[in-house]
N, CA, C and O atoms as a MOPAC input file, in Angstrom:
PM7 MOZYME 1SCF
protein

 N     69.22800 1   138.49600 1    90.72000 1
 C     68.09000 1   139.38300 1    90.95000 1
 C     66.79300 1   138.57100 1    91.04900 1
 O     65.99000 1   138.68500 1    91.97500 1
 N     66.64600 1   137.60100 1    89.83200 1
 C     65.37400 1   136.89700 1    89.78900 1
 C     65.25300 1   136.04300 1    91.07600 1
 O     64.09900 1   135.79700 1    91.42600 1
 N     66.31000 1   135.52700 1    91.87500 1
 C     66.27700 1   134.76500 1    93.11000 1
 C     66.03600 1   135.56400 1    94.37900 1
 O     65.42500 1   134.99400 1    95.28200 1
 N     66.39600 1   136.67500 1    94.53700 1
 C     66.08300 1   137.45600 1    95.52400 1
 C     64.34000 1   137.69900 1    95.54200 1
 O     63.50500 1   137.34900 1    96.37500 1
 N     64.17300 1   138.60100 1    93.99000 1
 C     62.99500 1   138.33600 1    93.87900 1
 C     61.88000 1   137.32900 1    94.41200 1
 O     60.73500 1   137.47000 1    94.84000 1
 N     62.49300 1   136.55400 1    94.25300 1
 C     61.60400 1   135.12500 1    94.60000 1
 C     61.48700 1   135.00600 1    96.16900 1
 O     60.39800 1   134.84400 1    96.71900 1
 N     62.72300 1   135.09800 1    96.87800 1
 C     62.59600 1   135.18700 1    98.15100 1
 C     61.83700 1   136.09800 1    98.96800 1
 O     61.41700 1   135.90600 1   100.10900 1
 N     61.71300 1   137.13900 1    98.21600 1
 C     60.88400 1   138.15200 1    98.42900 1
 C     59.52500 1   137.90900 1    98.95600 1
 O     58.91600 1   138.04200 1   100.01800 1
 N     59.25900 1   137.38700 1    97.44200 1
 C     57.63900 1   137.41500 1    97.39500 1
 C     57.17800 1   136.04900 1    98.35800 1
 O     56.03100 1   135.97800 1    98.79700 1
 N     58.39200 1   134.77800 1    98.68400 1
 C     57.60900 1   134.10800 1    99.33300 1
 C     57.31900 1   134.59500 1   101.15500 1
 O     56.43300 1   134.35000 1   101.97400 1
 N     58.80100 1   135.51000 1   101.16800 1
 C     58.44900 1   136.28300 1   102.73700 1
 C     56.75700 1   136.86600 1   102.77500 1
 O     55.79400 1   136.68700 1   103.52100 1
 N     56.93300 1   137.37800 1   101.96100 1
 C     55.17100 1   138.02600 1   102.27100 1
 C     54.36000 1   137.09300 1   101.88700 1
 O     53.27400 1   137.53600 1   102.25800 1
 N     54.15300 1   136.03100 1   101.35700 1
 C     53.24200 1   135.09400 1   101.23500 1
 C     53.31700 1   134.59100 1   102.84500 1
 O     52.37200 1   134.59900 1   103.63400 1
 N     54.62800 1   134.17300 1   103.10400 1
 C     54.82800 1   133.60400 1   104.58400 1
 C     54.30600 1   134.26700 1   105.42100 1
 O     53.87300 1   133.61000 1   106.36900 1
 N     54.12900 1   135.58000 1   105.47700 1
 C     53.16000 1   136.67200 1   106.12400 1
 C     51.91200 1   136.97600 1   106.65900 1
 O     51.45800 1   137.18500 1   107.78300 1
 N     51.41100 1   136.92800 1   105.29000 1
 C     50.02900 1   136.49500 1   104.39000 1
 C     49.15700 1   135.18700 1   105.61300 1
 O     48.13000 1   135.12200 1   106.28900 1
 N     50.15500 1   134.48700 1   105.35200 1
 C     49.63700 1   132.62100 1   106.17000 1
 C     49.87200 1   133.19200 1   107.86500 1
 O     49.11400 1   133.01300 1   108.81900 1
 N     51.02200 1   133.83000 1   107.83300 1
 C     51.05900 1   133.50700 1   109.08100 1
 C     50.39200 1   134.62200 1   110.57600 1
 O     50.00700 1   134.38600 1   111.72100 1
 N     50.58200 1   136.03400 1   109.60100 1
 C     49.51300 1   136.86100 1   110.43400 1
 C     48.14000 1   136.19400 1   110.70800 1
 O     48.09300 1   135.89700 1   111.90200 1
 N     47.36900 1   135.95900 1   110.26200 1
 C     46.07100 1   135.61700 1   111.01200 1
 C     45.79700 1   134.29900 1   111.45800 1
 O     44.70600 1   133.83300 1   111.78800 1
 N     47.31000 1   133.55100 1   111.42200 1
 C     47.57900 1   132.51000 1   112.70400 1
 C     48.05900 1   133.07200 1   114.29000 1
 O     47.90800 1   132.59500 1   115.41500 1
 N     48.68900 1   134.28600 1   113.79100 1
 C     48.97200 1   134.72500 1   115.12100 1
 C     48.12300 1   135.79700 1   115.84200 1
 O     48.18100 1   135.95200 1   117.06200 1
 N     47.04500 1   136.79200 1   114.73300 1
 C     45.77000 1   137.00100 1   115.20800 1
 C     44.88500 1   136.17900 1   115.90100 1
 O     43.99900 1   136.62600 1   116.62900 1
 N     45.06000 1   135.16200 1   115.73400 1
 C     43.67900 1   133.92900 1   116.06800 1
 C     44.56800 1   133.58000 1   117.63700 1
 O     44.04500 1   133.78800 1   118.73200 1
 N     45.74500 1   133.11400 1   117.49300 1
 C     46.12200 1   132.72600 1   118.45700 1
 C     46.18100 1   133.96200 1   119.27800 1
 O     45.59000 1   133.53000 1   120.26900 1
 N     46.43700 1   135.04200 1   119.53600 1
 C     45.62600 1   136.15400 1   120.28600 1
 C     44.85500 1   136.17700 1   120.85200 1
 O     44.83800 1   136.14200 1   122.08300 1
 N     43.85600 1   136.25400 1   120.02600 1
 C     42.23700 1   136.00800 1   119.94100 1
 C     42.24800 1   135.13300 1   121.29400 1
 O     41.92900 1   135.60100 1   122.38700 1
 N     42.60900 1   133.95600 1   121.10400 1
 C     42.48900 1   132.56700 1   121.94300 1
 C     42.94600 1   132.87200 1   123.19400 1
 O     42.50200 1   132.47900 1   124.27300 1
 N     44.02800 1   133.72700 1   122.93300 1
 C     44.53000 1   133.74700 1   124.45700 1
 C     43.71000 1   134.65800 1   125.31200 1
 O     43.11600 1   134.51800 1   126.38100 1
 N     43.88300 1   135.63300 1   124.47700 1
 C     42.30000 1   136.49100 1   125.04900 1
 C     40.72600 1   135.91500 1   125.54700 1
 O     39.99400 1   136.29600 1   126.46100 1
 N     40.59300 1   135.02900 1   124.70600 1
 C     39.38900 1   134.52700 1   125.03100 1
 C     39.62200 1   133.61300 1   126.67100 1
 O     38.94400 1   133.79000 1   127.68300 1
 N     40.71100 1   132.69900 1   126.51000 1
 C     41.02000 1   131.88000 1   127.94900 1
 C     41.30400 1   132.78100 1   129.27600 1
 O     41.19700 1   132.38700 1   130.43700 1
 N     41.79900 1   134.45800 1   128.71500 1
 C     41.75500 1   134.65300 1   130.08100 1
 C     40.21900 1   135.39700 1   130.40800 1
 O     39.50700 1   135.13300 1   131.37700 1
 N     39.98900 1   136.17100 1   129.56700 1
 C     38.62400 1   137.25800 1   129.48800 1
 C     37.60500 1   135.92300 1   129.80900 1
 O     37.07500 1   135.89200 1   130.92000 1
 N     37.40500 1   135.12000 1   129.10300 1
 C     36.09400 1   134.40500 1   129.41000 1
 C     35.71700 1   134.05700 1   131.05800 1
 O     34.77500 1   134.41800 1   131.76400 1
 N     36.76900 1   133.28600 1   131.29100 1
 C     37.15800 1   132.85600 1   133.38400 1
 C     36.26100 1   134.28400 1   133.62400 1
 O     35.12900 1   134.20900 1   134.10200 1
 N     36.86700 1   135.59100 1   133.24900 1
 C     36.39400 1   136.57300 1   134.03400 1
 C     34.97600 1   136.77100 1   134.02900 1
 O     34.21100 1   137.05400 1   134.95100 1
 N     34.78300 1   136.57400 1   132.86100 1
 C     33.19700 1   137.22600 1   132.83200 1
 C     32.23100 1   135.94600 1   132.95000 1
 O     31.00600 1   135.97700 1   132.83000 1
 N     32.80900 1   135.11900 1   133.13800 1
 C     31.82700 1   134.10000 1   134.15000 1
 C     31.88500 1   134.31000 1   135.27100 1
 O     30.83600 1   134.51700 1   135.88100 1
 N     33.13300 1   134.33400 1   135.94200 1
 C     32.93900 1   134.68800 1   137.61100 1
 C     31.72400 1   135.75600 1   137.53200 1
 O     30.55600 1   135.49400 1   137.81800 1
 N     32.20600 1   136.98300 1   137.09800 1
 C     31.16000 1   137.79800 1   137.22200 1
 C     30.11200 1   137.64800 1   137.24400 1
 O     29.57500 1   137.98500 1   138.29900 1
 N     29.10600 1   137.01400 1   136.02400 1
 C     28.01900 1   136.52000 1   135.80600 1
 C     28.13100 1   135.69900 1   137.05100 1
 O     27.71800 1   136.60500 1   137.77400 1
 N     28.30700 1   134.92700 1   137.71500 1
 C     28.05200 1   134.13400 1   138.79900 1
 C     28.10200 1   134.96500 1   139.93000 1
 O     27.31200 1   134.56600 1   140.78500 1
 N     28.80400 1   136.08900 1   140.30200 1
 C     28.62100 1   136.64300 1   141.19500 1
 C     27.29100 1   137.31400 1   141.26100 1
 O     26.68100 1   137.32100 1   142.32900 1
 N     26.89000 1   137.77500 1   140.39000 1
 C     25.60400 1   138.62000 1   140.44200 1
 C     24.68000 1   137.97200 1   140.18000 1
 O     23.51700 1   138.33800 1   140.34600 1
 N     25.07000 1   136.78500 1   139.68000 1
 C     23.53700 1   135.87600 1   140.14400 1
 C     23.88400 1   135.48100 1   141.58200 1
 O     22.88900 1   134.84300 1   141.92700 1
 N     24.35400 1   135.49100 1   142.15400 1
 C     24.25600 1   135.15400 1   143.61000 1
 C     24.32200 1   136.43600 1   144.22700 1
 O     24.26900 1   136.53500 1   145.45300 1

């Protein structure tokens, strides 16, 4: 029981660490494609 336990709690620690590595990396990917865009834009309408 006490070993399961244990495995337990380190899954959600592993969780813990690793959700807002894979938020961020999101984030990032979002940012590489969204950014391209809204520069073109901005460049279009300045011209």
């Amino acid at each position: 029981m006490r070993r399961k336990y244990g495995d337990a709690k380190d899954i959600t620690i592993a969780n813990k660490i690793t959700t807002p590595i894979k938020a961020s990396s999101f984030s990032g990917i979002l940012l590489v494609i969204v950014f391209p865009m809204l520069l073109n834009l901005l460049v279009k309408i300045d011209i």
